[in-house]
Residue frames as qw, qx, qy, qz and C-alpha x, y, z in Angstrom:
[[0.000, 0.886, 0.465, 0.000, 0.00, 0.00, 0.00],
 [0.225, -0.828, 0.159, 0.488, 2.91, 2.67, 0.88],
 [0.551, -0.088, 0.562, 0.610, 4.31, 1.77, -2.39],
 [0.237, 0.672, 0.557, 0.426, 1.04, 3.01, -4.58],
 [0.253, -0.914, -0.256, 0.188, 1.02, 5.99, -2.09],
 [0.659, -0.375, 0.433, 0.487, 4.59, 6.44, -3.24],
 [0.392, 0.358, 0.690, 0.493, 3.95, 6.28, -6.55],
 [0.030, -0.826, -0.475, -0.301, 1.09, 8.87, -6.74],
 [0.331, -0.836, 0.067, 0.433, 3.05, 11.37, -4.48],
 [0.481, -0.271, 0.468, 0.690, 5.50, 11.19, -7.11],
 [0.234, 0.567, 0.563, 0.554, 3.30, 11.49, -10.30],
 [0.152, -0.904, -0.338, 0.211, 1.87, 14.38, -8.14],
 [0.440, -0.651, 0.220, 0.578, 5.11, 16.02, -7.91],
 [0.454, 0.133, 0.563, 0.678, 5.77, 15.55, -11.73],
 [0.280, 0.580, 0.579, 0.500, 2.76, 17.22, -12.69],
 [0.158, -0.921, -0.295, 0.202, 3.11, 20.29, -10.22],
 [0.499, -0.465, 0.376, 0.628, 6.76, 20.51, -12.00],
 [0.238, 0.509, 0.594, 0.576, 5.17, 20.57, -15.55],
 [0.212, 0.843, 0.391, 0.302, 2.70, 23.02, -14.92],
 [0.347, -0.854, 0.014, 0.386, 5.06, 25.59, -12.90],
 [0.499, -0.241, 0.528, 0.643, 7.78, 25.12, -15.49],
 [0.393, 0.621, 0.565, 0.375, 4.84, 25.80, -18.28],
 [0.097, -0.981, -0.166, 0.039, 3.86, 29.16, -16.19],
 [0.610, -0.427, 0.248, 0.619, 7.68, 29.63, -15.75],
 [0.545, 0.008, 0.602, 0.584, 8.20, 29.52, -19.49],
 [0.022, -0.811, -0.563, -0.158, 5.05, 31.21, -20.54],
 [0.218, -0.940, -0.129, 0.227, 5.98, 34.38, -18.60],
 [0.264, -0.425, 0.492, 0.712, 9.85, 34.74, -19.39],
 [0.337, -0.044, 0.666, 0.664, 8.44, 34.41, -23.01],
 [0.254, 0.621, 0.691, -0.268, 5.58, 35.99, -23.25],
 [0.014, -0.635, 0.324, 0.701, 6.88, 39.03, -25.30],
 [0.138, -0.293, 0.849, 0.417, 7.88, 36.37, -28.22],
 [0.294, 0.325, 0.898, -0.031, 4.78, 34.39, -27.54],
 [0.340, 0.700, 0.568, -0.268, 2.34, 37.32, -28.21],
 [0.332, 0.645, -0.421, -0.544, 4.40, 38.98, -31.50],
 [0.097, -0.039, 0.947, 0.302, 4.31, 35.45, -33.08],
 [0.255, 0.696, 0.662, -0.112, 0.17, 35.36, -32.51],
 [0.193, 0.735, 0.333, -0.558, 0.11, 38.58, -33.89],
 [0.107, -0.472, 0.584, 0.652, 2.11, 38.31, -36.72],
 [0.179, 0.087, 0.972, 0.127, 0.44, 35.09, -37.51],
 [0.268, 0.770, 0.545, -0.196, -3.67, 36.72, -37.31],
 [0.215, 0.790, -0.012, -0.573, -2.11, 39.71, -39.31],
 [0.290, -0.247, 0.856, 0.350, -0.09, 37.34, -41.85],
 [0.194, 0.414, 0.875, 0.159, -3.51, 35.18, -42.61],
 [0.028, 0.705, 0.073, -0.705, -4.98, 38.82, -43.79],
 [0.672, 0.333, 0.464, 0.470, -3.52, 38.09, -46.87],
 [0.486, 0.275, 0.196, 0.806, -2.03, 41.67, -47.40],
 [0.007, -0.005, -0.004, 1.000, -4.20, 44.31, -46.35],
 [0.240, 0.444, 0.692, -0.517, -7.55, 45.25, -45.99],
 [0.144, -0.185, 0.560, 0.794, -7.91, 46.60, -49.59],
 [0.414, -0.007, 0.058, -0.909, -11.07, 46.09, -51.18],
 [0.378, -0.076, -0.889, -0.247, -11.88, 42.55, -50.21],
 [0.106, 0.108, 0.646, -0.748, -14.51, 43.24, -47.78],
 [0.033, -0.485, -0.815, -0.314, -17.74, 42.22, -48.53],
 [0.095, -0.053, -0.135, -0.985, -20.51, 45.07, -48.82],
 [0.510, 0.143, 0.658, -0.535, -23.47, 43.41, -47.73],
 [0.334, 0.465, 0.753, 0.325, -26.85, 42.47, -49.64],
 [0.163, 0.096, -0.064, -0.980, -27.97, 45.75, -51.11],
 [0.353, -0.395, -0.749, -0.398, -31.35, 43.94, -51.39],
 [0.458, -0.630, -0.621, 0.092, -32.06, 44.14, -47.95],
 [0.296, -0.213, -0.186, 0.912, -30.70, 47.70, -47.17],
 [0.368, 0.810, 0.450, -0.077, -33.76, 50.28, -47.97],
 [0.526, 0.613, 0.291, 0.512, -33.34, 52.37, -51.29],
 [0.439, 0.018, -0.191, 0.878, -31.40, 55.99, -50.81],
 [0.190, -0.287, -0.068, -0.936, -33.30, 58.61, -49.21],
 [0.680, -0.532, -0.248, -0.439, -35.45, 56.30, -47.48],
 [0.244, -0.426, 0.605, -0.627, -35.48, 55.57, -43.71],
 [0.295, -0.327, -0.847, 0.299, -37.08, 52.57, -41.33],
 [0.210, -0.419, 0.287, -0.836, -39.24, 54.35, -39.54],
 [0.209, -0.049, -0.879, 0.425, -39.69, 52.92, -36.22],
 [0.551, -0.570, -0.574, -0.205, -43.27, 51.37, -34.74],
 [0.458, -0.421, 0.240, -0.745, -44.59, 53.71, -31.68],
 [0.838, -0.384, 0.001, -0.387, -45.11, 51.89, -28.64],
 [0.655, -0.441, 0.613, 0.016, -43.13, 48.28, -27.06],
 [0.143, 0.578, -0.710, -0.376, -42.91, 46.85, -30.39],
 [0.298, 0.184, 0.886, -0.305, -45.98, 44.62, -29.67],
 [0.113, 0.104, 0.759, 0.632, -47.67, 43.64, -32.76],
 [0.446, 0.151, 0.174, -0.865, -51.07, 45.54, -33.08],
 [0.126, 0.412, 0.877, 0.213, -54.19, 43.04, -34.13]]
């Protein structure tokens, strides 16, 4: 029985050495870590913001000069 108890104290130990060493590492590099993510999300961009942006459906936008005009009251359908 003191052997398995043994055992598991150890594995314990292993994995409170992993994750301190992770946080360890994590911090001293953190600089590195977050200009690599950022390079990377600006990278996959693919050059600029130029004029690939989609523009919506003009179907569902109302024609120039007109407006929505908004329903008086809670917005509770009238019968």
């Amino acid at each position: 029985m003191q052997k398995i108890i043994n055992v598991l104290a150890l594995a314990s130990t292993a994995v409170s050495i992993a994750v301190v060493g992770t946080g360890a590492y994590v911090y001293v590099n953190k600089d590195a870590i977050i200009e690599s993510v950022t390079e990377k999300a600006l990278g996959s961009l693919g050059g600029g913001l130029g004029g690939d942006l989609p523009i919506g459906t003009p179907d569902l936008a109302p024609p120039a000069g007109q407006a929505a005009v908004p329903s008086a009251g809670l917005g509770v359908a009238q019968f």
